[in-house]
Structure formats: C-alpha cells, structure tokens
N, C-alpha and C positions, 0 to 999 in steps of 0.2 A: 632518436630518443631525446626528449627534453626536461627537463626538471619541471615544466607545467603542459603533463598531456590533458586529451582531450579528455570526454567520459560520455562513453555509451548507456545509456542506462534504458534495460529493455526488461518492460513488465508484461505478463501474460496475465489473463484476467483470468481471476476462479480456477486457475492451475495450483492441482495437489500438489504438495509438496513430493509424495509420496508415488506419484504417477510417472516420475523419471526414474530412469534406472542407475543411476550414480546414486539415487536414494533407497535403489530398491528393488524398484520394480520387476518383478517376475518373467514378465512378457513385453511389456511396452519397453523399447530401447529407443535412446535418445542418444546415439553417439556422440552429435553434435553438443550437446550439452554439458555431457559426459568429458571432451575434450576441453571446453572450456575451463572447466573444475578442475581437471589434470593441470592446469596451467596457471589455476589461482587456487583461491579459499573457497574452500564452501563448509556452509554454516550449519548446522543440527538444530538451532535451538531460536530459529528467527521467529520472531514474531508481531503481528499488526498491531495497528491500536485502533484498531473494528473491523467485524470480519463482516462488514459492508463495504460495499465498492467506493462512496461518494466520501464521506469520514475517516476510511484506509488513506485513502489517495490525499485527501486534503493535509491528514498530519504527513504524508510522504513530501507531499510538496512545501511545507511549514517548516518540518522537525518539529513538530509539536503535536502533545498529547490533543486529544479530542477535545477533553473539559478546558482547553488554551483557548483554541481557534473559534469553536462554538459550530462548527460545518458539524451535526449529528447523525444528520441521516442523507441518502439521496436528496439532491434538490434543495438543499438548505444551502442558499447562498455562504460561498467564504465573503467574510465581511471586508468594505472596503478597508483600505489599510493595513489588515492585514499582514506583513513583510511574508515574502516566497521565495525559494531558493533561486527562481528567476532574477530577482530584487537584490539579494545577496550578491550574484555573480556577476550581473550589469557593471555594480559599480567595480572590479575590479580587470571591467573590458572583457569580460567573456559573455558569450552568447549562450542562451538558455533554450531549448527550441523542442517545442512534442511534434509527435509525428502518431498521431494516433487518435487514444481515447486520452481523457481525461477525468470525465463524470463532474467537472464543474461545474456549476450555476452561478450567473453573474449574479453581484449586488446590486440590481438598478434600481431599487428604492435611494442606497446609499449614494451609489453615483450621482443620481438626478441631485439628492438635497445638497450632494457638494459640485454641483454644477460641469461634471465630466460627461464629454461628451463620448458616448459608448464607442464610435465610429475612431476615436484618438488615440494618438500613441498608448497615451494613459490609459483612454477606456479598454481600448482592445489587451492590454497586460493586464488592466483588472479584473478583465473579464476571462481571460485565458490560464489563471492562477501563476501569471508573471510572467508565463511561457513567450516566444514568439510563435505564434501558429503556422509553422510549416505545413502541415497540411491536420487539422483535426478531424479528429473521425468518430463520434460516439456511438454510432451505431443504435442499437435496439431499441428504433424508434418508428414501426412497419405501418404507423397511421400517417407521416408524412410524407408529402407529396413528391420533395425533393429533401436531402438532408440541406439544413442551410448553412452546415458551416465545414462540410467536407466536399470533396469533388469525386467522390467515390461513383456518386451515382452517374453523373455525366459520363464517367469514365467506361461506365458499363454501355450506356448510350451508343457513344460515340464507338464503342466496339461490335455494336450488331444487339446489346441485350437491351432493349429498349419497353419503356411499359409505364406505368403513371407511377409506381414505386418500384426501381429497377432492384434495390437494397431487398425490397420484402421477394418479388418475383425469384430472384434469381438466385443471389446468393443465399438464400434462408428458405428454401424453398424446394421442394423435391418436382419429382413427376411421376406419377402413378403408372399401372398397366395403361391405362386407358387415355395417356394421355392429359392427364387432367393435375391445373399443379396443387400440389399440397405442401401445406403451409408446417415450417420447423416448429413453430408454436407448440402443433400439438404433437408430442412426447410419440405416437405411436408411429411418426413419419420420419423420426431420426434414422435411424437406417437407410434411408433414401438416399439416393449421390445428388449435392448441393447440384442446384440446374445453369449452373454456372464451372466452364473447364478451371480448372486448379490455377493456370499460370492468372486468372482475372480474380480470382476469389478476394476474400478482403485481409488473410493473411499474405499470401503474392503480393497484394497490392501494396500493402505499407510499408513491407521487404523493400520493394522497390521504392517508393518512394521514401525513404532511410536512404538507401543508397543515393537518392537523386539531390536528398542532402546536404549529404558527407561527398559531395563532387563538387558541389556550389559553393562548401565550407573551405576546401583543398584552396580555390580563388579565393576566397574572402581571405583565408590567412588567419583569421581571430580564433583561438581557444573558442572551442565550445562544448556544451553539456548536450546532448541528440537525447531525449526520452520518447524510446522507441516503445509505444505501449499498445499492445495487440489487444484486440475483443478478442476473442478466443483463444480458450476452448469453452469462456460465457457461453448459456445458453442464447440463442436457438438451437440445441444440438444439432448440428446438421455439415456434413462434411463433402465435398468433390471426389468424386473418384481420381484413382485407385485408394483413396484411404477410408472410405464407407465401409469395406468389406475387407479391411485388413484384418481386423479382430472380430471375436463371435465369442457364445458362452465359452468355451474353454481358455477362453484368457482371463476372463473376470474374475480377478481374488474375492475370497466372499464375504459377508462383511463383516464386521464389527461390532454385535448386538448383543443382548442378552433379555432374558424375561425380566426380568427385574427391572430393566430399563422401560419397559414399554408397559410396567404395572406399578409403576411411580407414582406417588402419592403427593409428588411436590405439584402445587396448580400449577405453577407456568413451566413447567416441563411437561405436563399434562396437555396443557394447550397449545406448547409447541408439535406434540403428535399428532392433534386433532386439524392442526394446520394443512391444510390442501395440499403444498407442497411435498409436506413430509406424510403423509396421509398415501401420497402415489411412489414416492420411492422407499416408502416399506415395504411395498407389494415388489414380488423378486421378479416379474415376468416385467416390471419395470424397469429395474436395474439394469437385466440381462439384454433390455431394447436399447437402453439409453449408452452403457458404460462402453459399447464395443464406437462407437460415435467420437464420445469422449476423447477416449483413445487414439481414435485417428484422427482427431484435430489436435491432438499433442503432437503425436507422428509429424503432422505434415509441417508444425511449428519447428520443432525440432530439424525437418528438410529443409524449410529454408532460412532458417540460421546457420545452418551449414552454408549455404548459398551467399550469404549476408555476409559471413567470418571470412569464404575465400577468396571475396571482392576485396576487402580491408586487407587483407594480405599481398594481393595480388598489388593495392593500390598503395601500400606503403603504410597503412593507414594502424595495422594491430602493435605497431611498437611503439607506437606512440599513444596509444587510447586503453584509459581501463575502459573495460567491459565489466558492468554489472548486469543480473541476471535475476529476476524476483517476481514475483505475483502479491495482487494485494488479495488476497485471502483464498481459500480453498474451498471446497464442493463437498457436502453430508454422501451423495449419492447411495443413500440407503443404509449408512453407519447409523447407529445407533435409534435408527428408524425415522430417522430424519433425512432432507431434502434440503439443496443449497445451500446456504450456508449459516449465518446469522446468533451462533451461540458460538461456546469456548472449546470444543475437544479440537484435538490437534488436528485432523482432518481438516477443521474450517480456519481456525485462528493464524496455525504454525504455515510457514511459508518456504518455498525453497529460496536460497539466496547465497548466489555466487558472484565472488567480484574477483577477477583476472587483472591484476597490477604489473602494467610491463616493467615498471620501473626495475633500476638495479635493486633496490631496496627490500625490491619483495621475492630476490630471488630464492633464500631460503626456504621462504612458505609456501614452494609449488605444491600443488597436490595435496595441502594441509587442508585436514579435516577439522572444522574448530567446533567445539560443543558451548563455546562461550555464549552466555542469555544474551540474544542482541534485540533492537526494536528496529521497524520499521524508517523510525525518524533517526536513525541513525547517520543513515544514507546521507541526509543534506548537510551535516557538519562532514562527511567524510570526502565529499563532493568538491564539497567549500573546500576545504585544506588544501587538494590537490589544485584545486584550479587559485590560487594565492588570495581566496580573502579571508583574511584577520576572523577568528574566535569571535562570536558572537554568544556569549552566556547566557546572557540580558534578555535574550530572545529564545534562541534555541533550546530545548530540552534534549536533544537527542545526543549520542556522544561519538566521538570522532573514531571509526575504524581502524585508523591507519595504524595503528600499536600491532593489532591482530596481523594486516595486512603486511608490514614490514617485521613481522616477529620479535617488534621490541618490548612485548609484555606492559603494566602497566594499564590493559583495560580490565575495568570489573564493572557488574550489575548484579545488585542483590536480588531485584523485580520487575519482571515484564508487567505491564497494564496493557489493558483493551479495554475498550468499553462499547455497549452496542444501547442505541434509542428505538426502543420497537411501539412505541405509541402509533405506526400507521399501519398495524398488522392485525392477522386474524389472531394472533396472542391479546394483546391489550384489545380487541372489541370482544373477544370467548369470555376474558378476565373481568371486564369492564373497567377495564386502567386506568384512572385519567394521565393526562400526556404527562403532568408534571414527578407522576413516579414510576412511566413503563420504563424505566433502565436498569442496566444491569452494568455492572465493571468486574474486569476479573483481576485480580493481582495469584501472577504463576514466580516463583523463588528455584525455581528449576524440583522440586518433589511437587511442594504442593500447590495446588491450584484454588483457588477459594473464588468464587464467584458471589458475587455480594446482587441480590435480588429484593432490587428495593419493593417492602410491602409484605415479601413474603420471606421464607427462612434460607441460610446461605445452600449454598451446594461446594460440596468439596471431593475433592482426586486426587490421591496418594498416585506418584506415576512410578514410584520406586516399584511398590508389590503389583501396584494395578497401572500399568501401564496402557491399556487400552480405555483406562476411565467406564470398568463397567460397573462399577460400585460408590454411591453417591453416600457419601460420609456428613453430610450437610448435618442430622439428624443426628448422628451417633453420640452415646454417651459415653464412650469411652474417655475417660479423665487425658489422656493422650491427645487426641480428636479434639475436646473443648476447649486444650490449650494451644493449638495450633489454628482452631479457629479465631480464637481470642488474639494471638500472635497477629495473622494476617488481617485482620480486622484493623489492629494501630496502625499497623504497615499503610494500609490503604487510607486511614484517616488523614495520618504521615505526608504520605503524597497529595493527598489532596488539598492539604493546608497551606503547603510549599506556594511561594511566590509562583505565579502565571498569567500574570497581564500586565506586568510594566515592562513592556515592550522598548519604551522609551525611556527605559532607565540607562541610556548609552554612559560609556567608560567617561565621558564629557560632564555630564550631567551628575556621577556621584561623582568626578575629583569638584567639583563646583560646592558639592556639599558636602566633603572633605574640608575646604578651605573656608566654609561660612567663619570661622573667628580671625581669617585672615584680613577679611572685607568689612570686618567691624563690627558682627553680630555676636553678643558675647550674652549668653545665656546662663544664669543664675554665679556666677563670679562676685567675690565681695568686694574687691579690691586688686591692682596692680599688682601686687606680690605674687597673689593664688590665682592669676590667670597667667603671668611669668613661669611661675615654678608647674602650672598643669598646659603647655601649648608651647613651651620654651621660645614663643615671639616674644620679641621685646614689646611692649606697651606704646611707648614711645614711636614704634615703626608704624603701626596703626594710621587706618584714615581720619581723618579728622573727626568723621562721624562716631568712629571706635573711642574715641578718646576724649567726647563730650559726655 
C-alpha cells in the first residue's frame, strides 16, 4: 500500500441501481458486487447530471455540470479545450486510460480551425475525452462494417465468428428454431442466448482486456486511472448462455405505475408515453420478455467482476487500487410507463455507486452505507486527490469524496441537478419544440424533486410521503406545494447564475489581479495618503508608471 494508489473506475451502462442485491434486489444477486460494498462505501443517493449516456459521461469525465461543458445530448462534440480528468492527471504523471465505452464525439470542426491533427498526441486525447485509448469500445453501432476504433470485432474474426458485421452477427444476435439469425434489435428476440459463447462476448472481452491492462501498467510502474466501462446491460437486450434463461416471469418485480400517471395532463409527460419506446414497455408481455435478459446481463457483469477482483488479488494489485463501481444512468423498463431512460424518477436519474478505498484511512468506513446527496462529477475531484493533483475550483464543480470515504465528516450538498436536451426525439417533434426550449433540469434537495420544464409547467415529488413519485405535485395548490415550488425554483436560478466558464481563471491569474495596485494600476485613489492607508504599500515602493 502507498499513499498514491491506483483507481479502478468501472461503469456499467443503463444499470439500475436497484437491479443489485446489496440494493435490493429480490432475485438477481450479485455477490460479487455485494463484496465490494462490504469492503468500501456505497452510496443511496448518487446521482447523474443526465440520464443520457453521452452528457452523463461527459460531466463524469469533466466534473462538470452539463450547462459547463455544453456535450447535451449523444453526438454533441465535447468542445476542444475543454480540461478532462485525463488532462488533470497527466500533468501530475499519472496515466488516464478507458478500456471500453465512452459515447464521445470528437470536435473536428474545432480541431481542424486550431490545426490539430486528429491522428496526434493531442488529437487522439481530444478526441478520446483526454483518455489514452487502451482499447475503445462503443458498441451500438450494427450498420458498420467493422467498428473503427475497437478491436472487438477482429477478435471475434480471428476466433472462428467471422461475417461482414461480426459485433451485429454474433454477439447481438440470436438463432432461431430454424436456424436463422435474429437480430437483438428487435425486443421480442431478447430471450435468445447471444450467438456468441460467454468467455468471447463483449463483457468477457473487456474483463480481459482490463486485465491485459493492469499487467502492462504492473511494467510501466506509473500510477494510473483504468476506466473500465462495460456496454451492458445497454440495450440490444441479448445475453450468452447459461445467463438467457436464468431468470423468467417469476423473478420480475412489478412495476412502478399508477393510473394517474398514464392520464396525466402535463403535455410532455403525455408525450413522453406516446413515445415508441415507452409506448412498448408499458405493455407487460414486454417487460416480462425483456427484464429476465436484463437480468442476466447483470448476472453475468457481476460473474466476471468476480473474475476481474480475483486477478487483482491474486496479482497484488487490490491493496493498492480504489475500486469505484457506478453506471451512468438507469433503465424505465416499464416504471411509470415508460421505457429507457431520459426523464428524472429514480429508476433513470439515481445510480448505484461504490468506491472500495484500501487506504488505512478508510478503514473505519467498511461496509458504510452513506445516504449523503452526492453527483456524478464528484468522482473526478475524488480521483484527482487520490492520485496527487492540486484542487481545481476554477474548473471543477464536482466535490471531492474523500471526507465520506475516510469518515472525516465535513462533506455536504444541499442539491443534486441533471438536466436532459430532448430536441431529437419523438417528445419535441409530438410537442413541436423548437430545439432552443426542448429541456428540462431537475434540481432533487433529498425530498423534493422539481423538474423545471421549459415551455410548459414544473413537475414535482415529495419522496418523503410519495416515495415512488406516483403523484406529480407540479399543479397543486396547496399554499405548502407553491412554496416549495417557489423555493426550488431560486434554487435552480441560484445555480445557474453561478460562475461556469472561466475555466482559465487559474490560482495565477486571480493572485495577478490581486496585485493590479502593486504594478501601478490604481483606480479611483485621490491621492498618496488614501491609497497608503486603503493597500498599506507604500507609494513610494510603486513602479515608476505607479507614481506618474
């Protein structure tokens, strides 16, 4: 053990929170996960800041809220420049490296006008969200030919599963009675066993390639950050045997709804029901096809983390490395009659999130359960501390874990924010949106939840009485209700008003204008005496320019 370990940091895409059994879970156990949490923190009350994949991940990689970075939705370049916790840790000689997904989009309008060549040191970090790309992997992309920035599919190749899309064919992909393959796409082929054996699949594969690593790092020597970030249990629902047919109806908790939800008078919660997506997992013969899937691509995540943790053990490797443990948003699966994910109940927004600190430091807090309101962007100031670079304010919004993590008390947060950009959906074309007001922000205080719905009126969740959010308070008149609306409403102005783009305001740059009447700029002063008695420099000390 050393006073600067490494840090594991492994995300599951679109995993409930609620779908582990150290959370909960009824039927689905995740030992493996389960012992992790035995051996660090885990959190109750974590939360994204969008329960989108591309804008989650971007303020993950940032520590910064959405409305910072400007990444809104999928496919919205992070702008060059940017700073990324890759960027952070470089400079203080640690290595930053994914092993996965990411959901980045380069800048190459910005690159080209500032003349970086994408193929460079620099381009390839701008383009990677500052990462080193140990092996990337985005996956859900079944119209390409080869993926062009993972080795996934070669790998299938070069193992016997060959075909013009080995990614769509094989691992996303069933086989019927007859022979004939059928595509994960469509929702009614989830049940199918992926047509690809388990140890090739593409969580196996990134398991192993994590390991192959964390064995290249052991030589290298250098502190590093590994963000281990898995596609699944993201759709294609579609799982390898033996975990296709682990689960079936009777494991399926049920859902979350009520009439009042789905005879809602708010438009765009109206139009989020009439959305496709949420349209097919309200129907329950959906749910009951889809969730037993789900299921066993948690399972089999949960199998080879166990697989993952006994290598690190075996290799010397867990007493020296936090382990962090999170997803960047969760799955409707038929809650509240909706489908995927893209609005605020806990199901989508809230996330599981555990971090195992070997340090002596955190030996108090084994096993602690913490309910403290934490955010997403927490993680890269928590990162940063452990691996020795210097507090970043100026930049970061997120705030540093380690008070929690080491039991020294001293962190608070009065409000989680999210915010979600739905101008390319079937919401904003039902609505007729324009782009510049499909969003939405939620600001959650740990009760109430107030969702600010630009255009149209708020929505709100008492989680104390109505902890399942089946009762939208947005409306109500209750003198109670108006003031709590009114409350969270400053709140969110509050935040938004707050400093979030001087970037470049480094600790350099304000002691420099600190000292402007040192260097001889003396603004509205009458005279020697009352710049003496207001800056206690002497006059006399002044640059010559000072004292013309």
């Amino acid at each position: 053990m050393t006073d600067r370990p490494n840090v594991l940091w492994i995300m599951a895409d679109q995993l409930r929170f609620d779908y582990l059994s150290c959370y909960g879970h009824p039927h689905l156990h995740t030992p493996h996960i389960d012992a992790l949490a035995a051996r660090g923190v885990r959190f109750t009350n974590a939360y994204v800041q969008s329960p989108v994949c591309g804008p989650s991940r971007m303020s993950a990689y940032t520590g910064r809220y959405v409305r910072s970075h400007g990444s809104t939705w999928n496919g919205m370049p992070l702008r060059v420049g940017e700073p990324t916790l890759g960027d952070h840790l470089r400079e203080v000689g640690a290595r930053a490296v994914v092993v996965g997904k990411t959901h980045m989009t380069a800048d190459a309008e910005g690159m080209a006008w500032l003349g970086i060549d994408p193929a460079s040191e620099i381009g390839v970090r701008v383009s990677e969200c500052g990462f080193e790309p140990f092996e990337r992997d985005d996956g859900l992309h079944p119209d390409s030919a080869r993926q062009n920035w993972s080795a996934y599919d070669d790998y299938l190749v070069s193992h016997g599963y060959a075909s013009d899309n080995p990614w769509e064919d094989f691992a996303n992909s069933g086989v019927g009675e007859d022979g004939d393959l059928l595509s994960a796409w469509l929702l009614k082929n989830s049940r199918l066993a992926a047509n690809v054996p388990e140890e090739h699949s593409e969580t196996a594969y990134m398991t192993d390639r994590a390991i192959a690593f964390m064995e290249q790092a052991q030589e290298d020597g250098r502190p590093w950050m590994c963000h281990l970030s898995y596609i699944k249990p993201h759709w294609p629902y579609i799982v390898p045997a033996p975990y296709h047919d682990m689960y079936d109806e009777s494991h399926i908790v049920p859902p979350i709804r009520s009439a009042a939800e789905h005879d809602t008078d708010h438009p765009l919660m109206q139009a989020y029901l009439k959305a496709r997506v949420c349209q097919s997992f309200a129907r329950d013969a959906v749910r009951e096809h889809v969730i037993p899937a789900y299921m066993g691509l948690i399972k089999q995540l949960d199998d080879n983390l166990g697989r993952l943790f006994a290598w690190m053990d075996k290799a010397g490797l867990s007493e020296n490395t936090i382990i962090a443990f999170t997803s960047d948003h969760g799955d409707y699966m038929g809650d509240h009659w909706m489908g995927d994910k893209d609005f605020y109940h806990e199901m989508a927004v809230k996330v599981p999130l555990i971090i195992a600190d070997p340090r002596t430091g955190a030996e108090a807090t084994r096993g602690l359960v913490s309910d403290a309101l934490v955010e997403m962007i927490d993680l890269a100031p928590t990162f940063m501390n452990a691996l020795g670079c210097p507090p970043k304010p100026h930049v970061i919004e997120g705030r540093d874990l380690t008070p929690i993590l080491h039991g020294a008390g001293g962190f608070s947060r009065t409000y989680a924010i999210s915010q979600h950009d739905y101008h390319w959906s079937d919401m904003a074309r039902l609505l007729d949106q324009p782009q510049e007001h499909a969003h939405t922000t939620m600001i959650f205080d740990g009760r109430w939840k107030y969702i600010r719905c630009e255009g149209f009126r708020p929505v709100l969740f008492d989680l104390h009485s109505d902890p399942h959010e089946l009762t939208d308070l947005g409306a109500s008149e209750d003198p109670d209700h108006t003031a709590v609306r009114t409350r969270m409403e400053a709140a969110l102005l509050d935040w938004a008003t707050r400093h979030h783009t001087r970037i470049t305001a480094t600790p350099a740059v304000l002691a420099r204008q600190k000292k402007a009447a040192e260097g001889g700029i003396l603004i509205g002063f009458w005279d020697e005496k009352e710049f003496e008695d207001n800056t206690g420099i002497a006059f006399d000390d002044l640059t010559p320019v000072g004292r013309s």
